[in-house]
N, C-alpha and C positions, 0 to 999 in steps of 0.2 A: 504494500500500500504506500501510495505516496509520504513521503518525508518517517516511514518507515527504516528500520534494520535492512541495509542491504543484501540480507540471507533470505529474506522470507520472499514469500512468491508474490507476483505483480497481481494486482487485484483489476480485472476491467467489468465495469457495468455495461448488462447486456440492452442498456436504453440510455434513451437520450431525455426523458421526463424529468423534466427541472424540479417538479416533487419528490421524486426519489433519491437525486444529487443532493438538493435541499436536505432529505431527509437522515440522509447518510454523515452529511456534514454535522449535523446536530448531535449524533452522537461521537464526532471528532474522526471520522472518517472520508477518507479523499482517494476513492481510485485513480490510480494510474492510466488507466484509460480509458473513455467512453465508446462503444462503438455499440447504433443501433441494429437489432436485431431485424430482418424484416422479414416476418412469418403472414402468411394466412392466419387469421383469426376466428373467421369463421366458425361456430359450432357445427360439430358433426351433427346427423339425423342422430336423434334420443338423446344424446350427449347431455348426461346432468353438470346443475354448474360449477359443483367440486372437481368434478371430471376435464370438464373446459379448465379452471383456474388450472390444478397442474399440470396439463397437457400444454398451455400457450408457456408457463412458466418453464417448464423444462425443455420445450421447442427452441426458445429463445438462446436458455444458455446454450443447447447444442448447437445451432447453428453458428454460433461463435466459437466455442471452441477448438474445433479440427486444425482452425489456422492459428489457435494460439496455445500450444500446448508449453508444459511449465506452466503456466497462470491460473490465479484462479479466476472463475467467470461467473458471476453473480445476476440474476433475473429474477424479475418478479412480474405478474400478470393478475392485473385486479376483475373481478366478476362481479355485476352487480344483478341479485336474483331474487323475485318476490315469489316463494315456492320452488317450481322448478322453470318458471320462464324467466330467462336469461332477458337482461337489456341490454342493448346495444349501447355503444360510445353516440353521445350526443353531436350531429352533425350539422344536423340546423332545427329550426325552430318547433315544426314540429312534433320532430324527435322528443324536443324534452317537455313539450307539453302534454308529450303523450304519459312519457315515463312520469314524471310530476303527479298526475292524477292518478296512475297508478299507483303510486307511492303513498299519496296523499291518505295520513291516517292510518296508515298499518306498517308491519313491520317487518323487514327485508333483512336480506344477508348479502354481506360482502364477506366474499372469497379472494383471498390472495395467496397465490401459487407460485411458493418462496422456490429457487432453486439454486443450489452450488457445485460447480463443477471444478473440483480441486485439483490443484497442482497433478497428482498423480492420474488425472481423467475420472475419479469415482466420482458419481453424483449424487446428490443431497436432496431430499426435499422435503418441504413444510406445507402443507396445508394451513393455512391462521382463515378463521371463520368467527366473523363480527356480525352479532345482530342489533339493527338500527333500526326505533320506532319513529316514525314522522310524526307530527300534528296533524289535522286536517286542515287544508292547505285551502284558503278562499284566494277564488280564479284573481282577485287583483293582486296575490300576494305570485303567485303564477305567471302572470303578465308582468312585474317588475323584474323577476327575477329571470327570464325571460330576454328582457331590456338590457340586463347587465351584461348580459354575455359570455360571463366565468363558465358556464355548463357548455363551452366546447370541446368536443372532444374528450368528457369527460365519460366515465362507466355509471351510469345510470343517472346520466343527467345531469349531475351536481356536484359543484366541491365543497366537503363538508368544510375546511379550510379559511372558505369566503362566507358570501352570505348567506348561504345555504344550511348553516349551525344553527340558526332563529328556528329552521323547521325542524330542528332534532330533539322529541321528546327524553328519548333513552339511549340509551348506549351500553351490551353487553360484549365486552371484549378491548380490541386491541384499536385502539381513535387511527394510530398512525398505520396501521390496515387499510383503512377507510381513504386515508390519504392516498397513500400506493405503495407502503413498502413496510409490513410489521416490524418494527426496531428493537423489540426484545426479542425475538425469535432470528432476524441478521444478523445481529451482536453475538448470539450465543454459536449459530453456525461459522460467524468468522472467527469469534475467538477460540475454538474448537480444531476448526480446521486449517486456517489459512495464518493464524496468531501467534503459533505454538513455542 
């Protein structure tokens, strides 16, 4: 890892999400390299959303890998799913007015499909699973949030982050999951594996 022991192995993140650089940084952490992954995303037919989270998270690190061996490669793949219907990454407006009402009021899961593919090629994976109750969401409070714009590109419409916290009745689990990158569950697979 950057500004690391020159014996331990170069760390590169398999994204380029300034949430998860953000995020890494907060707990004193600075890959060495960023290179994003570009996978299909796609869910398969049946594909539940545990199943998608570690399949896009483990896609990711591998397709980085092969060309950087020695290194470790770190990925992470956030799901956002109210039962078993998965929501798409918010891409226009729409999108998240759809997700929004769906949300609106009830209580969802976010999947984050942690993976590490260490120095010696063995991989690692984490499943972290957060469940988030919304408020019920009146259409002006929808149409602002809408207006702001933060919910591009994001996994089920919203960054908890921004303004999107006002709708967050509860929270069981891991908040910086919800972000895009579980930090006790990173922390513990790099001090584990990549740390030593």
């Amino acid at each position: 890892m950057a500004g690391s022991d020159k014996d331990l192995p170069r760390l590169i993140l398999a994204s380029a999400s300034p949430r998860r650089i953000s995020l890494l940084a907060q707990i004193g952490i600075v890959p060495d390299q960023i290179i994003p992954a570009h996978i299909d995303e796609k869910p398969h037919k049946s594909e539940l959303p545990s199943q998608l989270a570690k399949r896009l998270g483990a896609s990711k690190a591998m397709a980085i890998a092969p060309e950087h061996s020695c290194a470790c490669i770190l990925s992470c793949d956030t799901v956002v799913a109210v039962g078993r219907r998965i929501l798409d990454k918010a891409e226009c407006e729409d999108d998240v007015r759809r997700s929004l009402k769906l949300l609106s009021g009830r209580r969802h899961r976010v999947y984050g499909g942690l993976t590490l593919v260490d120095s010696n090629g063995k991989i690692h994976n984490r499943l972290v699973i957060t469940s988030v109750t919304f408020k019920k969401l009146e259409d002006s409070e929808i149409d602002e949030y809408v207006d702001c714009g933060e919910w591009q590109g994001k996994a089920g419409g919203y960054a908890i982050q921004g303004r999107a916290g006002v709708f967050v009745r509860k929270i069981a689990g891991s908040y910086s999951n919800i972000v895009g990158l579980p930090l006790y569950e990173t922390s513990k697979l790099l001090k584990g594996i990549c740390c030593d």
